[in-house]
N, C-alpha and C positions, 0 to 999 in steps of 0.2 A: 504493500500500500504506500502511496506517494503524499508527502508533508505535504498538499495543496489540497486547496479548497476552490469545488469550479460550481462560479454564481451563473446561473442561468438569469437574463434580464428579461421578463415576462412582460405582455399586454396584450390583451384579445387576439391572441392566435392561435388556440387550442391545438389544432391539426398539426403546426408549425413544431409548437412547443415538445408535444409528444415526440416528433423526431428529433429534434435536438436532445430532448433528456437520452433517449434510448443510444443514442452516440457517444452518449459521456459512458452511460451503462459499460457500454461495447468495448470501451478503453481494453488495452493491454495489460496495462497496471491503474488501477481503480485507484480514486482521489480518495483521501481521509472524509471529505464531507460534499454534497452537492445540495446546493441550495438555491432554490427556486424564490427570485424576488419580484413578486409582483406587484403591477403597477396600478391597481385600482381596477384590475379584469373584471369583464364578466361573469356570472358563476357558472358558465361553462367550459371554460378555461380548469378553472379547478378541479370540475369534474373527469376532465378528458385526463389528468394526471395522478387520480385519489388515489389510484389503485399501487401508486409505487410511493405513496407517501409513507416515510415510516424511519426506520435505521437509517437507511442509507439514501433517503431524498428528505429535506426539510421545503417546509412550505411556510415562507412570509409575507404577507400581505400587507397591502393600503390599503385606508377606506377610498381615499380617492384620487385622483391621477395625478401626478404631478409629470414635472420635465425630466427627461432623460436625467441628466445630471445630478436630480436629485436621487434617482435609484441608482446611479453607478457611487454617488457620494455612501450610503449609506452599506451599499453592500462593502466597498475596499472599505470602510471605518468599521464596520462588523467581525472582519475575519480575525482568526488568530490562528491559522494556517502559517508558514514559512514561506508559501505561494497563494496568488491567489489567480484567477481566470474571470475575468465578466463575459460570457456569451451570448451572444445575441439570438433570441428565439427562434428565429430564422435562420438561422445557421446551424451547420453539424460538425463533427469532428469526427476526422479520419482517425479509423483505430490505435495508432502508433502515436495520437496525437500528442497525449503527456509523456508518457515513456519519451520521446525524443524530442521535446523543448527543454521538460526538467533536467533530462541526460546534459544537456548542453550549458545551461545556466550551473548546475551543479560541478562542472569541470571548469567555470570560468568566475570567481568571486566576484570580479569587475562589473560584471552584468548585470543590469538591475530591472532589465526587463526584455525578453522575445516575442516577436510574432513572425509573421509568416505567412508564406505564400498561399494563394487555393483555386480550387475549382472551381467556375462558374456554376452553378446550377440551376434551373427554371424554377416555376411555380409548383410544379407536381414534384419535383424532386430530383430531375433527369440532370446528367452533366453534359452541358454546352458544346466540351470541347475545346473551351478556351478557359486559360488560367487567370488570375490579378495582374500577373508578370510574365513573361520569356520565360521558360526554365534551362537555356541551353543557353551560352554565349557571354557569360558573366560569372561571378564568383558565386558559389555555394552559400556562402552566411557574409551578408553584409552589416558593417558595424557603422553605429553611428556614435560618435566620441563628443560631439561635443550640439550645441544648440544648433548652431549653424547646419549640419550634415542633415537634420531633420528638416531643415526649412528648404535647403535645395532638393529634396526628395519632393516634397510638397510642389514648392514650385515649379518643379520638374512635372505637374501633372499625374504622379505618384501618390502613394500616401504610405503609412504604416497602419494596414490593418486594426482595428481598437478591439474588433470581438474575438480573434485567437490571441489575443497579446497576453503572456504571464507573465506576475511582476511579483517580487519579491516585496511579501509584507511591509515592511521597514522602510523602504521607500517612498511607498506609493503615498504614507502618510505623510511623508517630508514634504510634498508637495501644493501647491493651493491649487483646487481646482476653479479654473476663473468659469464662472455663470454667465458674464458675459458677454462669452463668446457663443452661447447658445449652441447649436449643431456642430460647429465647428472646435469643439474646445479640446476636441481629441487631438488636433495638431498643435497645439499652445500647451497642452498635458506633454506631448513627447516632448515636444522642445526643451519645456521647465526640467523632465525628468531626465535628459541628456545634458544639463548645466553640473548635475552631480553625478551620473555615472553611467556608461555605457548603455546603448541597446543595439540587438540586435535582429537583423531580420533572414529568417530563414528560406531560402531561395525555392526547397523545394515544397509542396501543397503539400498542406498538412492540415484541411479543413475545406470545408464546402461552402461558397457565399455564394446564398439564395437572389434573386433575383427577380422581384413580381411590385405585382401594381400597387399594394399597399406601402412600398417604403416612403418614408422623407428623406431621401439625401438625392435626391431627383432635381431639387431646388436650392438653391444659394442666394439669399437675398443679395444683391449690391454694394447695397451700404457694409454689409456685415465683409464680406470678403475684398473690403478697402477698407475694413480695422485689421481684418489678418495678416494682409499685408503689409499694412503697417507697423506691425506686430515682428512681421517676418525682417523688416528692416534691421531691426534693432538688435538683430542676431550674431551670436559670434563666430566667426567660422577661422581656420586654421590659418591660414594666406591668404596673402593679396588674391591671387587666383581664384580659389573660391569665394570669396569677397565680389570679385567681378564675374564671376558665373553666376553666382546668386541676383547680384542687383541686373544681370540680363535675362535673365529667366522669369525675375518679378515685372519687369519691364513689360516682358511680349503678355504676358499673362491680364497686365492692367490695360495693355491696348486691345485684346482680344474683349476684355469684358468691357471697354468702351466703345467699340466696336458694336458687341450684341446691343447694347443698351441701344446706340444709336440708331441698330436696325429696327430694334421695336417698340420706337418712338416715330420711325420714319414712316415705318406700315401703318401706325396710327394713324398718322397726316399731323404728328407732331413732330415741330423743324425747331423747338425753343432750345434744345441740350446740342443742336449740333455745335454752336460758338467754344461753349463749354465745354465738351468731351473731348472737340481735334483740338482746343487749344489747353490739353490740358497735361502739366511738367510733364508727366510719365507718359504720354502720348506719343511714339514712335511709330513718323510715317512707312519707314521701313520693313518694322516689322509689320504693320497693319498692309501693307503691300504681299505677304507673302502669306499673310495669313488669312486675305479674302482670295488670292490662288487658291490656296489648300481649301477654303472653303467650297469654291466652285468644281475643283477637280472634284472633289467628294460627291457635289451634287451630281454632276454627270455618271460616276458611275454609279452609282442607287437609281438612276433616271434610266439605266438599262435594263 
């Protein structure tokens, strides 16, 4: 049995839920504790899981729903596990899943938290075919050492997974989790948590991330991913080099998103943000030059 405790993050997805739990079940080597934190569910949710509540599944509940943040805040401040896991309902874990993260954090004290690659999968359960990442062409386990390495991943289009990430108790409370980043607070979490010490991300799939019409990360308000941003600024990275990879990568990123803005204010038959969006610092004709190419090329071949 493995020192970790794997919190399942619940909300009205009974059918979901049940597969996820049954993939912690399936583990190679079973976690000390699995704990289902829900978020203000239906009581069909509950029902669809009674049957394995007991020793070795706990069930916590809200009266009523709150924000994501609040259930991930309260499940990491609850453990007293040496590890812990927050998954997301929708998601499953390949069998080998803890056996070969804890294996890995266990042989490296530096580490203070992994996640990792996965599978796409549908709505019914089916895999895609396609992963998070490449899995050929790159390094096995990549590490990220410092705040910086996290924000060029991001800004690279990238992210670090939030619902196979295991983190080593101890840490995770050293942290402050900022609220105000709302949806986004999981790339402001790594960041913080690479100021004090290592993470890393496992190249090869080591979990299933579901794919259907219920999710919210479909949407990024504006405003909010021009606080990220500028969030992402203020990061520290190793060299000059990545220094200047970063503030080019946040560049194309803020003209792309002024960019959309401006397209779907123009389909409105609103012309008031055009002044303001092309004349604005981070505005690069350049890159906005290659990145309505890449737009059009895309169209054309979907238009086949």
């Amino acid at each position: 049995m493995l020192d970790v405790t794997v919190c399942i993050m619940s909300y009205n997805r009974p059918a979901y839920l049940r597969e996820s739990l049954h993939s912690v079940l399936s583990q190679t080597k079973q976690p000390k504790k699995i704990v289902i934190y829900d978020n203000g569910s239906n009581k069909d949710v509950y029902a669809s899981i009674e049957e394995f509540i007991g020793s070795e599944v706990q069930w916590v509940e809200a009266e009523n729903n709150h924000p994501f943040i609040w259930n991930f805040s309260r499940a990491m401040l609850s453990n007293d596990s040496k590890y812990v896991v927050l998954l997301h309902d929708d998601d499953r874990l390949c069998s080998n899943f803890l056996e070969t993260q804890i294996g890995l954090l266990e042989a490296n004290d530096s580490l203070l938290a992994v996640s990792c690659n996965g599978y796409f999968i549908d709505e019914a359960g089916n895999k895609t075919g396609e992963t998070l990442v490449p899995t050929v062409g790159g390094e096995p386990i990549e590490l990220y050492t410092c705040s910086g390495h996290v924000a060029l991943k991001y800004a690279g289009n990238s992210c670090i997974p939030l619902s196979p990430a295991i983190y080593r108790s101890h840490a995770v409370r050293s942290v402050k989790f900022r609220e105000e980043f709302g949806k986004v607070f999981d790339a402001v979490y790594f960041c913080d948590l690479a100021e004090i010490g290592s993470i890393a991300y496992q190249v090869t799939p080591l979990y299933e991330c579901r794919v259907h019409a219920g999710q919210d990360s479909s949407h990024f308000p504006y405003d909010l991913m021009n606080r990220l941003e500028e969030f992402y600024w203020s990061r520290t990275c190793m060299n000059d080099a990545e220094r200047i990879k970063l503030r080019d990568l946040l560049v194309r990123q803020h003209t792309a998103r002024n960019l959309k803005r401006l397209f779907h204010s123009v389909k409105k038959g609103n012309l008031s943000l055009m002044a303001t969006l092309l004349r604005d610092d981070k505005f690069r004709f350049a890159d906005a030059v290659r990145i309505v190419g890449a737009w059009c090329i895309k169209y054309v071949f979907q238009r086949r």
